[in-house]
C-alpha positions, -999 to +999 in steps of 0.1 A: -556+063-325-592+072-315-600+098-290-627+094-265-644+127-251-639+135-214-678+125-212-669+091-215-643+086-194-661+096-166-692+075-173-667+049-175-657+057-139-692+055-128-698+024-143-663+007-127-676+022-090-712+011-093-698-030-096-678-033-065-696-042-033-712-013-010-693-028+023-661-030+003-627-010+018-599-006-004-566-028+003-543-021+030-505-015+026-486-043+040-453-034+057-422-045+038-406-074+058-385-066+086-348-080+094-353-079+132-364-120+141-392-124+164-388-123+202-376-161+215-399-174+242-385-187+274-381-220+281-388-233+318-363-261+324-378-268+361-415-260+361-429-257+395-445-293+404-458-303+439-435-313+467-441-354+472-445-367+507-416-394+519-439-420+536-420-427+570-424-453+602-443-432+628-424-431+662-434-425+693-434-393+713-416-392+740-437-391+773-422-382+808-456-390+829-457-426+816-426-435+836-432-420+869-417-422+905-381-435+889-356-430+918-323-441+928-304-473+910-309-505+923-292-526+902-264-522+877-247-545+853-217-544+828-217-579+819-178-582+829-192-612+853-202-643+836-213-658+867-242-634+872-263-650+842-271-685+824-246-693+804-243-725+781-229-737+746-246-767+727-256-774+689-285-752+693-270-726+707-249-705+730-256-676+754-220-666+762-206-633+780-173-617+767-160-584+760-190-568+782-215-579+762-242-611+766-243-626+733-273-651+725-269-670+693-294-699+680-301-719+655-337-719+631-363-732+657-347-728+686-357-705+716-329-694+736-331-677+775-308-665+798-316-658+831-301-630+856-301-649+890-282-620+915-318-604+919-355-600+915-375-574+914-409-559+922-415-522+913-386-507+887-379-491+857-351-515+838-328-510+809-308-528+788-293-526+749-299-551+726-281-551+693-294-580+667-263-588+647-281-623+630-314-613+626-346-611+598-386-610+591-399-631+621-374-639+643-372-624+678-355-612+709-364-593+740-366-596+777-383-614+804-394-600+837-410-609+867-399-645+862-410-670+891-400-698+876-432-711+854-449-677+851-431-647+838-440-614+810-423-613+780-416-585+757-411-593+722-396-572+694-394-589+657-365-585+629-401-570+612-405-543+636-433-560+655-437-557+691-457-573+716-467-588+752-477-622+763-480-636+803-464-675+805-484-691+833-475-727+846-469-735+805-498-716+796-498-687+768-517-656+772-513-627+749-511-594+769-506-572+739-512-582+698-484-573+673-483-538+666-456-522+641-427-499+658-407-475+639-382-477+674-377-515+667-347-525+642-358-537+610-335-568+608-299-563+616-275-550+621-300-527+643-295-512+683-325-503+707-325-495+739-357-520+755-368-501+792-395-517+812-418-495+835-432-517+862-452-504+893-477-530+908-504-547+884-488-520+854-462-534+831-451-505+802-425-510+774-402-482+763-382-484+733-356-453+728-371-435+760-404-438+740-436-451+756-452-479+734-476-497+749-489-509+786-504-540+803-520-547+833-518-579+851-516-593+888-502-628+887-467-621+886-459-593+912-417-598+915-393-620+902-360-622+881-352-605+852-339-622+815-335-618+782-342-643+750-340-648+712-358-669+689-352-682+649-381-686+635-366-688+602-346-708+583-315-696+596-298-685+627-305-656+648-276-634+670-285-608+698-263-593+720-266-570+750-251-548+774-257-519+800-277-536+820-293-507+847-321-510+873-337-482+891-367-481+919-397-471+913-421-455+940-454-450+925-493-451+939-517-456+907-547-430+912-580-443+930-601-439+902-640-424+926-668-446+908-689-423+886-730-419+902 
């Protein structure tokens, strides 16, 4: 075997060092693997997310001033006297009193009063508790105030939760108020509201639930006798009834409004 001198072996050194690059770092020792497994990352099974809004029916606030000067009861009613309002039965329909309760019940078409004839009245505030048993989308029930006979104010709720105000004046039709929506008025049946009529010279007001909705002002009809009605406007029957029937006086003064300079 042939010997090379120690001379060469280092020139041979040289030689292996000048042919790798000048930037060049020697290889790093890498770790032997390990048996421990790698941390497990947490899983979020209810990620935060924002809170949806339930879309509602606005009601109305209650508002004490809009009902002022309400005094002693005038006028009470349990409907335990069947003489005290109009009462009939035909094909079209029936308004019938029994077990303290006014029921009106009539067929598609057909519009349906009943009259109180024991009183009239000028300035009150009136209740009464209507509970539509038969009742859906347009059809609709309420009370009638101020009645002479061929001009009266009605108040109309709808199985839509529509309410609104017309004058009746020797057959003619005047809309006091334009259908607005009510969260306080049942949407179809079987619903309950109490209907409350603020009334104080030329100022009508309707409260639903001991909630102000909405006010007229009119001079025709300054007294007169108080009623209540339903109406199918459907294709199939409608059924109201009512009960706690309550009158109170009123003593109110509206404001003299001083004309502005």
């Amino acid at each position: 075997m042939r010997r090379f001198p120690p001379s060469y072996l280092f020139i041979g050194f040289l030689l292996l060092a000048s042919c790798l690059p000048l930037d060049s770092t020697p290889p790093t020792a890498t770790p032997p693997p390990s048996d421990t497994p790698p941390p497990t990352p947490t899983i979020v099974w209810f990620p935060p997310s924002a809170t949806p809004t339930l879309r509602t029916i606005a009601t109305h606030t209650a508002v004490p001033e809009m009902s002022p000067g309400i005094g002693a009861i005038l006028f009470s009613d349990d409907f335990s006297d069947d003489s005290a309002w109009d009462t009939a039965v035909s094909d079209q329909g029936s308004a019938a009193i029994s077990r303290s309760r006014l029921t009106l019940a009539a067929q598609p078409g057909v519009y349906l009063v009943s009259m109180n004839r024991e009183a009239t009245f000028g300035d009150f505030y009136a209740e009464i508790t209507a509970r539509p048993s038969l009742c859906r989308g347009d059809d609709s029930y309420g009370v009638i105030i101020r009645s002479t006979g061929d001009t009266f104010y009605r108040f109309t709720l709808t199985c839509s939760s529509m309410i609104s105000a017309e004058r009746i004046k020797s057959s003619v039709r005047l809309l006091m108020q334009e259908p607005i929506p009510s969260g306080d008025a049942p949407p179809g049946a079987p619903g309950e509201v109490r209907i409350g009529i603020w009334a104080a010279g030329n100022e009508m007001r309707l409260f639903l639930n001991g909630r102000f909705q909405f006010g007229i002002n009119d001079p025709s009809s300054p007294d007169g006798a108080f009623g209540v009605f339903a109406r199918g406007a459907g294709d199939t029957p409608v059924s109201v009834t009512f009960s706690d029937f309550i009158v109170y006086d009123v003593a109110y003064v509206a404001p003299t409004r001083t004309p502005q300079p």
